[in-house]
N, C-alpha and C positions, 0 to 999 in steps of 0.2 A: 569319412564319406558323409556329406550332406545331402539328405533326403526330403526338408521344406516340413523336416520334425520340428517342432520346437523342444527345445532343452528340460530337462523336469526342473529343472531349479528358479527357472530364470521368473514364471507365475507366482509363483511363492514368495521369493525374494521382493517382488515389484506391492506383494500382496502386505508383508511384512511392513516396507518403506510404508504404504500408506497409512497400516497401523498406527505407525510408529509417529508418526503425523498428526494423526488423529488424537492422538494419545498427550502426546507432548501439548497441544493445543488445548486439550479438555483438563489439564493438569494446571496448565497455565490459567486458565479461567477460573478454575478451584482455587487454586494453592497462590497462584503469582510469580513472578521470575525469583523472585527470593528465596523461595520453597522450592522450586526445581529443581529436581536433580534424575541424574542419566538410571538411576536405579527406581523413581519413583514411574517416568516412564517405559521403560522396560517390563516391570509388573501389570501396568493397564495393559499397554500392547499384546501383553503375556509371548514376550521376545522373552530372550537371554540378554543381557548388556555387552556381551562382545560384538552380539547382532547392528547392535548403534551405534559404535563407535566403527564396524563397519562403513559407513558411510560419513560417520561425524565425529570430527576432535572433539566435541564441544556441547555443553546442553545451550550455548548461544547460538549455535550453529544452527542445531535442532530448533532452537524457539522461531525461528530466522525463517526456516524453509516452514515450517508449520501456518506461520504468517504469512508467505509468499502463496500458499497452496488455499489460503481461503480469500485471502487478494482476488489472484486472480480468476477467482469462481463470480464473487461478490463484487465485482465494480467492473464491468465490461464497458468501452467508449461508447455515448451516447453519439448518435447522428441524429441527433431532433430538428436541426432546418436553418437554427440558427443559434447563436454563439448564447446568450441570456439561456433558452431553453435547454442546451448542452449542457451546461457547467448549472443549472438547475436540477437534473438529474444524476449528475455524476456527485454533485456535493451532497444531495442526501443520500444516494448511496455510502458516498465514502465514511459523511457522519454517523448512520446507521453502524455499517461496520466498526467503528471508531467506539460506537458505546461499549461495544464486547471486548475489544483488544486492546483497552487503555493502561490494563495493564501491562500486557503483551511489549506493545509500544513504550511503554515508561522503563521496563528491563533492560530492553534492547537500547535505548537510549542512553541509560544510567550506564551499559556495558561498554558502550562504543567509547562514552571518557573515556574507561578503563582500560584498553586494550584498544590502540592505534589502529591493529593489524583488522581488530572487528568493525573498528569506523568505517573502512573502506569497504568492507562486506556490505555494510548495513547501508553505507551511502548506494553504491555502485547497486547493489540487489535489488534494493527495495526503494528506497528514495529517487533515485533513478527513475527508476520504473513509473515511479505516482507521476512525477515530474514528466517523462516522457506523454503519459496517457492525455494530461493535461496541455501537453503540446500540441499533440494531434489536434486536439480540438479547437486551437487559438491557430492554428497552421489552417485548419478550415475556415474559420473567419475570417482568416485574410483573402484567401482564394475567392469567396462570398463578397467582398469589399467591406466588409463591418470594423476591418481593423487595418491602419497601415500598413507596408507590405515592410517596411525601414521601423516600425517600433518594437521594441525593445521587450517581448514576450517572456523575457526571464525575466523580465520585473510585475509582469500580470500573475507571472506564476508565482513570487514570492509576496504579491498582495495577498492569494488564494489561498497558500498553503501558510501563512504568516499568522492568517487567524486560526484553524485549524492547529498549530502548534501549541501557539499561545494562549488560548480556552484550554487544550487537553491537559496545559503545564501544570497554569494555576486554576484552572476552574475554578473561572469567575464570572463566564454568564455559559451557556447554552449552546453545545452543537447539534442543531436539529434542525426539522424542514425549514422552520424560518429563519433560519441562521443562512439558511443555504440557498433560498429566496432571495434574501436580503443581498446576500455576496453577486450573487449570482446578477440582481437589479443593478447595484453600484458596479459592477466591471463592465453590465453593457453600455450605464451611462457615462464610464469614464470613456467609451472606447464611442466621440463622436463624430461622426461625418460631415465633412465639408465638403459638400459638391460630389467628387470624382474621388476625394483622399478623405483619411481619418486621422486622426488622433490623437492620444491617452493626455486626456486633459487633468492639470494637476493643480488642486487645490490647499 
């Protein structure tokens, strides 16, 4: 019989997961993906470890959704007006974020070699995702006319996200406002208008 009760388990359970989230992420900012393990989060959360594996094979799993959970809290699509002013705000969000979770991101990376089967998690989840958010917003530039409707937006995104890699790999200069300034300047001036059409001018 259903009566528009809710279940006693089901707040708990949801209350748990976000623990468990929280825990895995605050463990990972401690300790590092090297140091993680499914027993060290289970004592922050103050779960049981049957409780995690519950929902996950894996402390990559767990480091994976913990990452995904503060994602997408901390970097929401800018509609600033125009395409420069977008990806101005979305890159020092992302850099921001990026200073906490580098080693988050260097785990999961270093994992994804290791296990084929967690490439596609970590591509499809979460790479994905960045990639898409940054879509959105080159999808509105063209709408706007700032960008051709025929160029080639997978390759704006792997200018964008190409430095972002490549600074977090070897840090060797700076992910920060003016790194994200700077990105943000060179991709409006690549993307310039002629007339009625644009674009991606290549030097």
């Amino acid at each position: 019989m259903t009566d528009g009760t809710r279940r006693p388990g089901r707040p708990r359970s949801e209350a748990a997961r976000l623990a468990i989230l929280k825990a895995a992420h605050d463990e990972l900012l401690e300790r590092g993906y090297g140091e993680l393990t499914m027993e060290g989060i289970a004592a922050r959360a103050g779960v049981g470890k049957q409780t995690i594996y519950r929902w996950w094979r894996s402390k990559a799993e767990v480091a994976l959704d913990a990452l995904l959970n503060v994602a997408s809290k901390g970097i929401p699509i800018p509609d600033e007006g125009t395409l420069e002013a977008d990806l101005r705000v979305f890159l020092r969000r992302t850099f921001d974020m990026q200073e906490g979770a580098r080693p988050v991101l260097m785990g999961l990376l270093a994992q994804s070699l290791l296990d084929p089967g967690f490439a596609d998690a970590f591509s499809d989840r979460f790479l994905a995702g960045r990639r898409a958010a940054l879509h959105a917003m080159l999808d509105r530039a063209v709408d706007r006319g700032e960008i051709s409707a025929d160029e080639d937006l997978g390759l704006l995104q792997d200018m964008v996200y190409g430095v972002l890699w490549y600074r977090m790999l070897f840090q060797h200069a700076a992910l920060n406002d003016e790194t994200a300034e700077a990105i943000a300047s060179l991709i409006a001036r690549a993307t310039v208008r002629y007339g009625n059409n644009c674009t991606v001018r290549t030097v």
